[in-house]
N, C-alpha and C positions, 0 to 999 in steps of 0.2 A: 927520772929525767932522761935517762939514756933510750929508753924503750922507746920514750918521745917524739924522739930525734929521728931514732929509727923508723918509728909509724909516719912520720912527716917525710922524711926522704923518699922511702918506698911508695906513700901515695903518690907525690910531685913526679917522683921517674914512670909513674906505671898510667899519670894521669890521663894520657889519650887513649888508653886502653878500659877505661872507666868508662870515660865517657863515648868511645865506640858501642860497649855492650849496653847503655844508659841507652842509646842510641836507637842498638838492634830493639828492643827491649817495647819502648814506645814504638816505635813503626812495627811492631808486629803485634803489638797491641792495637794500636791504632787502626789496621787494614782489618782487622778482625771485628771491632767496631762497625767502620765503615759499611762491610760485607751486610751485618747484620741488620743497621739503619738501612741500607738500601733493600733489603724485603720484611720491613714494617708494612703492615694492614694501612696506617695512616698516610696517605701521600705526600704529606709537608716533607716528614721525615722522612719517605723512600726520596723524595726529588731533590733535598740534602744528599743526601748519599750520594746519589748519582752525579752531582757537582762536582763531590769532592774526587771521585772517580773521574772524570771525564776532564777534570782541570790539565790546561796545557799552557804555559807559559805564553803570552802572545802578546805583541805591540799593542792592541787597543787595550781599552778600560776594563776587560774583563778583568774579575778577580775570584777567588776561591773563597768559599765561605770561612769563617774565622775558626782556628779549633780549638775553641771554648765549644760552640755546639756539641762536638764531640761528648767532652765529659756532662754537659748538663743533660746530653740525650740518653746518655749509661747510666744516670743519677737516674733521672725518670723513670729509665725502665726498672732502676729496685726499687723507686716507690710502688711502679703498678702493681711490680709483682708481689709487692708485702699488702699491697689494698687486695691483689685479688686472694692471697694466701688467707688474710683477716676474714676478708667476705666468705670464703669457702669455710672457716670456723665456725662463724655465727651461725651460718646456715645448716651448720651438723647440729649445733647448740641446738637451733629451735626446732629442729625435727627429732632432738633425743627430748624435747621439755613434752612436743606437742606431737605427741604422732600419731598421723590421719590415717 
């Protein structure tokens, strides 16, 4: 019960120090992302990047893309890379089954 107390108190006093490194943590995750989406082969994704890059705070309507793209464009890219990993198997498969 004591230990408890003790694990509660030290988080509460230490908490903006959590959430600074929480913080650092994501934004340097993030820019590193960003970096990468902006020299993707596909243009959707590089002109993403470049948004998120180039965003400036400004009186009109502009707005920044949402960053959900973010993770759904990191998800993607470990899909392709396990589709192209896969594909790079089968194709040793059928040339150790069938070799021309």
């Amino acid at each position: 019960m004591l230990a408890m107390g003790i694990v509660t108190y030290v988080s509460v006093f230490n908490l903006n120090t959590f959430i600074t490194l929480g913080r650092r943590g994501y934004h340097t995750q993030k820019h590193l992302i960003i970096e990468i989406m902006k020299k993707d082969d596909r243009e959707s994704w590089a002109r993403i990047g470049k948004k998120f890059d180039t965003f400036k705070p400004t009186t009109d309507l502009e707005t920044k893309p949402s960053e959900w793209l973010l993770l759904w464009y990191y998800l993607l890219r470990g899909l392709n890379f396990l589709r192209r990993r896969q594909n790079r198997r089968k194709q040793k498969n059928r040339e150790v089954e069938d070799p021309v």
